[in-house]
Every structure is written in structure tokens, then in C-alpha cells.
MARBADO-865591 format. One line per 8 residues: number of its first residue (from 1); their letters; for each residue x, y, z of N, C-alpha, C. Coordinates in steps of 0.1 Angstrom, whole numbers, plus 5000, padded with zeros to 4 digits. Atoms other than C-alpha are relative to their C-alpha. Layout:
N
NUM> a> X:Y:Z:X:Y:Z:X:Y:Z ~ ...
REM end
This chain:
251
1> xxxxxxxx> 5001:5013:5007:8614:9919:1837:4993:4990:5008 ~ 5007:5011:4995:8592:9890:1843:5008:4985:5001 ~ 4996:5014:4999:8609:9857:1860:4994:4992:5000 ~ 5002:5007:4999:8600:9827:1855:5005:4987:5007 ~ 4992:5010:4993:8606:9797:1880:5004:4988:4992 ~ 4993:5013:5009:8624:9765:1864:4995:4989:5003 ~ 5009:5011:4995:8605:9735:1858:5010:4994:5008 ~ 4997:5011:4995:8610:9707:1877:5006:4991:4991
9> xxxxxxxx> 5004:5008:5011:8626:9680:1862:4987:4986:5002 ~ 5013:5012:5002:8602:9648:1852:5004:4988:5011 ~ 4991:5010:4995:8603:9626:1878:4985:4982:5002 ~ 5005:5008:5001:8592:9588:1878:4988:4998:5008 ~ 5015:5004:4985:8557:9573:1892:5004:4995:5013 ~ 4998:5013:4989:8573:9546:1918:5014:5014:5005 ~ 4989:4993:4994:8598:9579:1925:4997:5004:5013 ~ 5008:4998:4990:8573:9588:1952:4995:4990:5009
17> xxxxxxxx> 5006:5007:5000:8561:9557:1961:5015:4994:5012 ~ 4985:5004:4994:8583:9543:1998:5002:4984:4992 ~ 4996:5016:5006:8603:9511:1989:4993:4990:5009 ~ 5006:5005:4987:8587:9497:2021:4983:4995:4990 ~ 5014:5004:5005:8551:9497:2000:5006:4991:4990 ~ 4997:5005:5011:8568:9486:1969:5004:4982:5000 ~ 4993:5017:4993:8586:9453:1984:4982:4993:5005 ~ 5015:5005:4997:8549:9447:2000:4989:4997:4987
25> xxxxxxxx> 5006:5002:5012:8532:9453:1969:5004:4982:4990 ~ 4996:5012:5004:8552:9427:1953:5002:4987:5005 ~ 5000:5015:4995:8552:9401:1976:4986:4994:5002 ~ 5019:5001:4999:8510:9402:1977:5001:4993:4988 ~ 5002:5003:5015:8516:9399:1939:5005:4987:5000 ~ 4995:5012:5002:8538:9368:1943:4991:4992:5011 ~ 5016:5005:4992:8509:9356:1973:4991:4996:4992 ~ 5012:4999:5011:8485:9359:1948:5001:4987:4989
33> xxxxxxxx> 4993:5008:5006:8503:9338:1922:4998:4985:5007 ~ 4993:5015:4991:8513:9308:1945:4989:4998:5008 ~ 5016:5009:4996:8476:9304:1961:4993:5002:4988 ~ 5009:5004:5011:8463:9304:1926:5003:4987:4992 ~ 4992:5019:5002:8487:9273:1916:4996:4991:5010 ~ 5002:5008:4989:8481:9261:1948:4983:4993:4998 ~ 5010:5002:5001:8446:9264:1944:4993:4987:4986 ~ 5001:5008:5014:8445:9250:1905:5005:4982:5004
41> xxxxxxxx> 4994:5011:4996:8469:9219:1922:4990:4994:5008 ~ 5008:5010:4996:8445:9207:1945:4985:4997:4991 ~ 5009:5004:5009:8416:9211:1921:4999:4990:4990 ~ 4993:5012:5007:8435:9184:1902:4998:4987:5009 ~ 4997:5008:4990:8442:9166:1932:4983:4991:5004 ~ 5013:5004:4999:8403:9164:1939:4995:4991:4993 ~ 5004:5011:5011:8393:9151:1909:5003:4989:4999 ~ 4997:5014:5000:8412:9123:1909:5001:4992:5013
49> xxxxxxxx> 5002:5006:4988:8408:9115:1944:4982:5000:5002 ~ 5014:5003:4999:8370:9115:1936:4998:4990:4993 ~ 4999:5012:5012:8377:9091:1906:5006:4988:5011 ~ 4999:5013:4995:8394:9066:1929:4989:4994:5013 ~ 5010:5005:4993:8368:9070:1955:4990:4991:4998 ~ 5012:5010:5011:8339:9058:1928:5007:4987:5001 ~ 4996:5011:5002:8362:9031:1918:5000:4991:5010 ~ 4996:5010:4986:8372:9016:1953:4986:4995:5006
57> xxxxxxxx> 5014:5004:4996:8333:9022:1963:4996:4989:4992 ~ 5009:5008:5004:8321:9001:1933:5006:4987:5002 ~ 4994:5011:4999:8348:8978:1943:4996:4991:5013 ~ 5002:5004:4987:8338:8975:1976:4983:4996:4996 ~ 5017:5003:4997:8299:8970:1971:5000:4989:4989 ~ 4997:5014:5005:8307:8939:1948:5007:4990:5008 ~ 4996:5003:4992:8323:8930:1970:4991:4989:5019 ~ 5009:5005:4990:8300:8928:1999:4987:4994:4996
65> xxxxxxxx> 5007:5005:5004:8273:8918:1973:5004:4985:5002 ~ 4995:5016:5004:8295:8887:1966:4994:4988:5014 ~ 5001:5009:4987:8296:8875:2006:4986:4997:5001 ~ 5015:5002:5000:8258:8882:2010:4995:4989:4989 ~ 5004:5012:5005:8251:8860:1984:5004:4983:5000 ~ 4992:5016:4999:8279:8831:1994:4989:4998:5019 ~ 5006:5000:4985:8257:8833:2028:4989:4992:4996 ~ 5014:5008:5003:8224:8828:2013:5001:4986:4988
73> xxxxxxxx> 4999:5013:5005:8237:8801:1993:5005:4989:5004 ~ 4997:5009:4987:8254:8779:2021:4987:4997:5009 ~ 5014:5001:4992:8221:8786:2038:4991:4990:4990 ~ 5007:5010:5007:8203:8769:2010:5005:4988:4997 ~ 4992:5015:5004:8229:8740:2003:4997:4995:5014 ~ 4995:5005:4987:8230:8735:2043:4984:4994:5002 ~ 5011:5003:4998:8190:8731:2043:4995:4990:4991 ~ 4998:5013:5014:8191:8707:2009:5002:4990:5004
81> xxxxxxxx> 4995:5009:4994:8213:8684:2027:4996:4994:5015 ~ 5001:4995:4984:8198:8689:2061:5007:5002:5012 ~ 4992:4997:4989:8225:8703:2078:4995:5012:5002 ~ 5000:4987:4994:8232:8732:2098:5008:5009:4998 ~ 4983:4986:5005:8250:8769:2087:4999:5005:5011 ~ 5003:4993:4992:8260:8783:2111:5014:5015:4998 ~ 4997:4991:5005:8275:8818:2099:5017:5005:5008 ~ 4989:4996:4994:8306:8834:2106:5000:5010:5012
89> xxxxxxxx> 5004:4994:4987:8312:8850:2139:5006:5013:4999 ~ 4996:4982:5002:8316:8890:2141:5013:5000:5002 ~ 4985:4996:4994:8352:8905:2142:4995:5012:5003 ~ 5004:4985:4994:8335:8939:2150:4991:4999:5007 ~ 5008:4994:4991:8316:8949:2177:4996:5012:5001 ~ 5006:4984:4996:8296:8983:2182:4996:5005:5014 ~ 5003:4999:4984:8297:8992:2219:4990:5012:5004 ~ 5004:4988:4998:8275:9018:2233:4995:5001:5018
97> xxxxxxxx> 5000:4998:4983:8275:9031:2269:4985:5004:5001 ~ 5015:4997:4995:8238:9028:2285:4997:5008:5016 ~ 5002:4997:4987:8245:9037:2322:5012:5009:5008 ~ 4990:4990:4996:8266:9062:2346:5009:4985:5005 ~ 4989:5014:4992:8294:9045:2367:5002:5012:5016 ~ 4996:4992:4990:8285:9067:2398:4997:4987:5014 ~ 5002:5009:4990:8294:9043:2428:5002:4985:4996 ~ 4992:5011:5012:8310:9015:2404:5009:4995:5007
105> xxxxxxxx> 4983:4998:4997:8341:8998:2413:5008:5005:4993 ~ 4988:4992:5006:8371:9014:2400:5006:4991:4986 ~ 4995:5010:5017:8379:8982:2373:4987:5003:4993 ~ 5010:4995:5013:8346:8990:2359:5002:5015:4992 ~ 5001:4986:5004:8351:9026:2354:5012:5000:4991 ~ 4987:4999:5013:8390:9020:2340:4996:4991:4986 ~ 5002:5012:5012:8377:8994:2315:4990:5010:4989 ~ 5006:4991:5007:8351:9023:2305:5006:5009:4995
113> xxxxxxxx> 4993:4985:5001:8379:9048:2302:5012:4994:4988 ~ 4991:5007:5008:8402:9021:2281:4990:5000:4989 ~ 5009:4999:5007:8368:9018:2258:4997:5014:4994 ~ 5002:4989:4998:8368:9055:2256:4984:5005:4999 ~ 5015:4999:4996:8331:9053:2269:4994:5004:5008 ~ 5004:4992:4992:8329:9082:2288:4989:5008:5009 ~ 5016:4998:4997:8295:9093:2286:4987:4994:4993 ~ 5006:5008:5004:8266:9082:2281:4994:4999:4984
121> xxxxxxxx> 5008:5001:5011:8247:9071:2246:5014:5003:4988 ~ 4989:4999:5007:8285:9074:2234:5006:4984:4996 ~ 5000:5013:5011:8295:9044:2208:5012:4998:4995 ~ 4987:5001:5005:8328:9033:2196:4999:4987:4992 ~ 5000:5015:5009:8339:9000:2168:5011:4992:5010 ~ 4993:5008:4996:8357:8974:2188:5005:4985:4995 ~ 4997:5015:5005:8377:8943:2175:4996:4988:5011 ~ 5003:5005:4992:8367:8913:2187:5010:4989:5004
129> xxxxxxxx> 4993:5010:4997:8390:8889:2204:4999:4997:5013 ~ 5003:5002:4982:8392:8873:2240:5002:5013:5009 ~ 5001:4992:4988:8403:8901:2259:4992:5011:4996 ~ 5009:4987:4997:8379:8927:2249:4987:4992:5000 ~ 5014:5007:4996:8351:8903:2251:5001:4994:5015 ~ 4993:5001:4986:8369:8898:2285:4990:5013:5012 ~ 5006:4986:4999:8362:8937:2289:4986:5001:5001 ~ 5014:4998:4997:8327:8937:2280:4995:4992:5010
137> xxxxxxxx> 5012:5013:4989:8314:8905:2301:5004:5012:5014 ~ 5000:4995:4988:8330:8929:2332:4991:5010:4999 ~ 5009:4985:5003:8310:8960:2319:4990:5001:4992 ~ 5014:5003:5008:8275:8945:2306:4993:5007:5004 ~ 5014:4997:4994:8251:8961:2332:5002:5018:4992 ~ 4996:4987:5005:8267:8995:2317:5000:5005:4989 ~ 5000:4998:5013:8270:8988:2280:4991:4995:4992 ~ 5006:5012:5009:8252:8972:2252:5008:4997:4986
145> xxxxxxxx> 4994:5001:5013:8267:8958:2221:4995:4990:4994 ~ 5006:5011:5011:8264:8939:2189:5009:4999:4986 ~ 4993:5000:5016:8278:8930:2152:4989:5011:4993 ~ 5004:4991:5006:8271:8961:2135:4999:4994:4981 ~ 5002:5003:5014:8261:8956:2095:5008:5010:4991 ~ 4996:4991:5008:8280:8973:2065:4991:5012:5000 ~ 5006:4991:5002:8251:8993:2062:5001:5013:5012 ~ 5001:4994:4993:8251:9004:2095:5014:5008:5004
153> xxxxxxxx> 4986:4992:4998:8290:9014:2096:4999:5013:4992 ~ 4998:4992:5010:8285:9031:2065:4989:5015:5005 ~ 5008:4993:4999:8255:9052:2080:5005:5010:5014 ~ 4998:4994:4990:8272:9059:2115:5014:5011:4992 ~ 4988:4990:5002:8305:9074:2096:4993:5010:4989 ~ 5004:4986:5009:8285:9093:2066:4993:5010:5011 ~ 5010:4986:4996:8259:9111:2092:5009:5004:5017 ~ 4998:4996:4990:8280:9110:2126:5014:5000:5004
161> xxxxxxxx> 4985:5002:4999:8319:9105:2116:5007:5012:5003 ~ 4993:4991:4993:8341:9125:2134:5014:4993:4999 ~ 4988:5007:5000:8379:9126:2134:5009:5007:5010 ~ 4992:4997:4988:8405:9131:2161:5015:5007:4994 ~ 4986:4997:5010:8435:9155:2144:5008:5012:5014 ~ 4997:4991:4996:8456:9171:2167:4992:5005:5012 ~ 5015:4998:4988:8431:9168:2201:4990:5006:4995 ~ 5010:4990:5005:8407:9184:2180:4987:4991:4992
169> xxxxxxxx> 5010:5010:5013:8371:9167:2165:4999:5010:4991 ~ 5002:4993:5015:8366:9173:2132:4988:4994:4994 ~ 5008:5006:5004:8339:9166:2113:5006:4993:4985 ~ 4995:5008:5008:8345:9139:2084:4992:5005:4986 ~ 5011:4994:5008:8328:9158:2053:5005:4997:4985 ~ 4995:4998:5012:8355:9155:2026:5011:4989:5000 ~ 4992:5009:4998:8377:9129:2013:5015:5004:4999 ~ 4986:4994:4999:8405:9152:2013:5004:4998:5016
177> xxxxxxxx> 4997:5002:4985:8408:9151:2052:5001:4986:4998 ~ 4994:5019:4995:8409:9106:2054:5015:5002:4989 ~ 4988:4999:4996:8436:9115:2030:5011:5005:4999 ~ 4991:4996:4993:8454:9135:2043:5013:4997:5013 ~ 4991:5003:4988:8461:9121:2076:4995:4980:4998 ~ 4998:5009:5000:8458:9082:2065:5000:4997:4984 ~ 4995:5003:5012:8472:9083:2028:5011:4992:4997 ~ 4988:5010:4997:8503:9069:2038:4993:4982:5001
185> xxxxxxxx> 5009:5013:4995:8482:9037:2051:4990:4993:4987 ~ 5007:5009:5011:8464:9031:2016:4987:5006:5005 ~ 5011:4993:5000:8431:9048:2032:5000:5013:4997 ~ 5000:4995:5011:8424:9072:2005:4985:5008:5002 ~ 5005:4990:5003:8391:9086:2007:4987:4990:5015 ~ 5009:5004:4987:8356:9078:2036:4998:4984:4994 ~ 5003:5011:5005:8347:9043:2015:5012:4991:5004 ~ 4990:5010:4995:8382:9029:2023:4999:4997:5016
193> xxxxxxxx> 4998:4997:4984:8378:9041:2062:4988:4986:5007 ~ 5008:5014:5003:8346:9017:2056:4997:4988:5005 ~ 4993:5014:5002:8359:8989:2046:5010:4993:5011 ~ 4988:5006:4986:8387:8989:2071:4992:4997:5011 ~ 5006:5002:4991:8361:8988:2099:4991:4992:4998 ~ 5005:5008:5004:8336:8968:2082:5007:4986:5001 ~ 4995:5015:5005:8359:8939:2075:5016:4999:5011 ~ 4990:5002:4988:8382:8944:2106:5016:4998:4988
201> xxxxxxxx> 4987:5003:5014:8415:8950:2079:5009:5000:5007 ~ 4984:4998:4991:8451:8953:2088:4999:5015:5008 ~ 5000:4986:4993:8448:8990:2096:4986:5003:5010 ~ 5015:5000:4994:8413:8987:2113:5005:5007:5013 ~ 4993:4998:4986:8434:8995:2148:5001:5016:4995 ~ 4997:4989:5008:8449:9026:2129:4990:5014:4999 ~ 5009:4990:5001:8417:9042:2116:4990:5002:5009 ~ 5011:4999:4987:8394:9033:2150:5004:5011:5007
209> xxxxxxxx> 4994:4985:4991:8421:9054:2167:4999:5012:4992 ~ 5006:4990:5005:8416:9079:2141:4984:5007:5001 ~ 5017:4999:4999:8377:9080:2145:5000:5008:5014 ~ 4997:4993:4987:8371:9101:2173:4979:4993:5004 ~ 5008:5013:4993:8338:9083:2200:4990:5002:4993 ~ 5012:4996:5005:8305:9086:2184:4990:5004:5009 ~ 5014:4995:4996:8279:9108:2199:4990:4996:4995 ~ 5010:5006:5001:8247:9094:2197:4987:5006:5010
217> xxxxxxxx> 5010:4999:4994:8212:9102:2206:4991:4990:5006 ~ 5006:5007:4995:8188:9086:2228:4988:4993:4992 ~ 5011:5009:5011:8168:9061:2209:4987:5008:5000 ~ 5018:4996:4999:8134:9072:2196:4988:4987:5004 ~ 5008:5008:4998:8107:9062:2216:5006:4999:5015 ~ 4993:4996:4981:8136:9063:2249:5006:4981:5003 ~ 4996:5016:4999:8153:9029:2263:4987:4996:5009 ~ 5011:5010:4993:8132:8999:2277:5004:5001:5013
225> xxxxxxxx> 4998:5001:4985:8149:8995:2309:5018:4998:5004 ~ 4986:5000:5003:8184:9003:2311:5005:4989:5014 ~ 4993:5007:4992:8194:8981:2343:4998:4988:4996 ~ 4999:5013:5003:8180:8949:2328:5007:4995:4991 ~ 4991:5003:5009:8200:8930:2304:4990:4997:4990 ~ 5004:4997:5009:8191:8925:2268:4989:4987:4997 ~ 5009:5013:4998:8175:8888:2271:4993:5004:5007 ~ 5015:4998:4986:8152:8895:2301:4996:5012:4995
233> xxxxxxxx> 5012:4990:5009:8136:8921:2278:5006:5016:5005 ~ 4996:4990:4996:8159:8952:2290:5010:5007:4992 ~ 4998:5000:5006:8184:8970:2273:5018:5000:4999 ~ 4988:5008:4998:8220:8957:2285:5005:4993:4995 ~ 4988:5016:5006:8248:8933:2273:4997:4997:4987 ~ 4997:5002:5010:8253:8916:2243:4983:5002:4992 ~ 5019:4998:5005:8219:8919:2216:5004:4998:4984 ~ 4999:5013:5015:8240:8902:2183:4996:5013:4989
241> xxxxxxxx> 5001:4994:5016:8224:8918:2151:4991:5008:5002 ~ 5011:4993:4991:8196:8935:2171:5006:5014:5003 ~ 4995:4990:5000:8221:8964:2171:4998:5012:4990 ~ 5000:4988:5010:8216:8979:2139:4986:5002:4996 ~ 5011:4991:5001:8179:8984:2147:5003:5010:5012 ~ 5000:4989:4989:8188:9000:2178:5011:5016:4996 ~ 4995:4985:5006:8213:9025:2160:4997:5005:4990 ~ 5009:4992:5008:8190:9033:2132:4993:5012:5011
249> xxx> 5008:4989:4990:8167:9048:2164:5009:5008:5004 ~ 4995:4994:4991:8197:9065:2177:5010:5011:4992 ~ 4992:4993:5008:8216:9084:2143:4989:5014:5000
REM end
């Protein structure tokens, strides 16, 4: 007689399959899930943090339209009458380190190191008040500065803004990064970061120390004479509004 062996019984797909894969399998599957919400959530988030950017920009550039025009119209009432305007005085300064500090005294070098104006053709925003105009008068032959223009804030943070997160630079590319780490503070997207530096605001202190120093290249064309100061035809110490031709040559 012919035996036959006895099937097997049927046994399930996942019967083979260790539980070790299976637990893995399923938690990729819930990975998967939860960065595609994640993903769809900030895609939301974007949008409407591009929508307030527009808005606060168009708020802001009426803004600065407005002053520019209360300027040139004091300027024309003041010449009508034959008086004198004489404009309002910077709350911002644009510092930029022109010289080493080898063989310096030691207050000049800490005052460079409180400035965080380490090396050279390196640029930071500084408020103005007596004691940092204190600062500079001791560290003229070293530095040069000036009242920077909206235009020129706007030009140093779009092409050379950098941010300080965690000792780390970062580059400033997206308005998801300003807010991130200064959303709490009402600075919301690069146009607010701006404004705060532009117009010296409450948080101006806040987002400078956020800004991490500005690198900068050597003017085109090279400097005139770095030991002389900025009056006697060199390119030292204070130089007023004359700044934001010298960091057009230098972005």
C-alpha cells in the first residue's frame, strides 16, 4: 500500500513573520503617519507666516515712506522761513573693525572684544547712547562707523544675516528660523528683525544679540588709508551717512 504524508495544517502569513519585525514594521507605519501631519502642520504654518510677513513688510515700507517725506518737508518749511533743520540724530550705529590690535593697550582690545569686533572687516549694529559713543571715541584709530540707512540694514541682513542658535551660525534664509527663536518677542518673520534694528525698538538689544557679527569683505577698490581718520581723507572714526556707500563696496 501506498502512504501518504498528512498535510500540514494552513498556517497564517504573519505566523512566520518574528514579532520583533512586526512591532518595527508598525511603528515605521505610525513614523510615517506623524511626519506626514507634521509635515501638512507646518505647511499651514508657512503660509500664514508668509501672509503676515507681506502685511507687516507693506506696513513697514509706509511707514518709512511716511518719515522720508516728514524730512523733506521740514526741510522745505525750514528753508521758506529761513531757518535751519537740523535732522534727527542716529540711534543706530554700524561699527566696522578696520585695524589689528597687535601691540594696543589692553582697554582698547577689551572694548573690541565687548563690541564683538574680533577681526578685521567684521561689522556689528550698535545703539547709540553715551557710553558706547564713550567706547568708540577710545577705539577710533581701529574702527569706523556711521548711521546706517533702512536700505542698508535691509541689504546687510537679506545678503549677509547670520544667526547665533546654540554657539552655532546659521544662516538667516527663512522666516521660519526668526520665528522660531524670537516669536515669543513679537519678531515674526526677517522684516520685523528689520525694523527692530532700523528704528532702534524695545527689543533691538534682544535681536542684535541674536544676529551673530557680520562678515564683510574688503571694499572694492581696497581701503584709502586705514591709519588716518575719516576727515583727513583716511578711513577711520566716525564718517555719519558716508557709511552706506562704504558697505554697499563691502556686501
Amino acid at each position: 500500500m501506498i502512504h501518504f504524508a498528512p498535510i500540514p495544517p494552513h498556517k497564517s502569513p504573519n505566523s512566520a513573520v518574528p514579532e520583533t519585525y512586526l512591532k518595527k514594521r508598525a511603528f515605521v507605519a505610525k513614523q510615517v503617519v506623524r511626519k506626514e501631519k507634521a509635515a501638512k502642520a507646518a505647511s499651514v504654518r508657512a503660509i500664514a507666516l508668509k501672509k503676515l510677513a507681506f502685511i507687516r513688510a507693506k506696513r513697514y515700507s509706509a511707514e518709512y515712506r511716511a518719515a522720508d517725506r516728514n524730512v523733506i518737508r521740514m526741510k522745505r518749511q525750514a528753508k521758506k522761513t529761513g531757518q535751519f533743520f537740523v535732522p534727527q540724530e542716529a540711534k543706530v550705529f554700524f561699527v566696522i573693525r578696520v585695524l589689528g590690535t597687535y601691540g594696543v593697550a589692553p582697554k582698547v582690545r577689551k572694548i573690541l572684544q565687548l563690541l564683538r569686533l574680533l577681526q578685521i572687516n567684521n561689522g556689528v549694529f550698535l545703539r547709540v547712547n553715551k557710553a558706547t559713543v564713550n567706547m568708540l571715541v577710545r577705539v577710533a584709530p581701529y574702527v569706523t562707523w556711521g548711521a546706517p540707512s533702512v536700505k542698508t540694514v535691509s541689504d546687510l541682513i537679506y545678503a549677509r544675516g547670520f544667526a547665533r542658535v546654540h554657539g552655532q551660525r546659521i544662516p538667516i534664509t527663512n522666516n521660519a528660523l526668526v520665528n522660531k527663536q524670537l516669536g515669543a518677542f513679537n519678531i515674526k518673520c526677517v522684516e520685523d528683525v528689520i525694523h527692530e534694528i532700523a528704528t532702534c525698538g524695545k527689543q533691538f538689544k534682544r535681536v542684535n544679540t541674536w544676529l551673530n557679527v557680520f562678515k564683510l569683505n574688503t571694499p572694492t577698490g581696497g581701503w584709502v588709508a586705514k591709519k588716518i581718520n575719516y576727515v583727513e581723507g583716511g578711513d577711520a572714526g566716525f564718517r555719519g551717512d558716508a557709511i552706506n556707500a562704504l558697505l554697499a563696496k563691502m556686501l
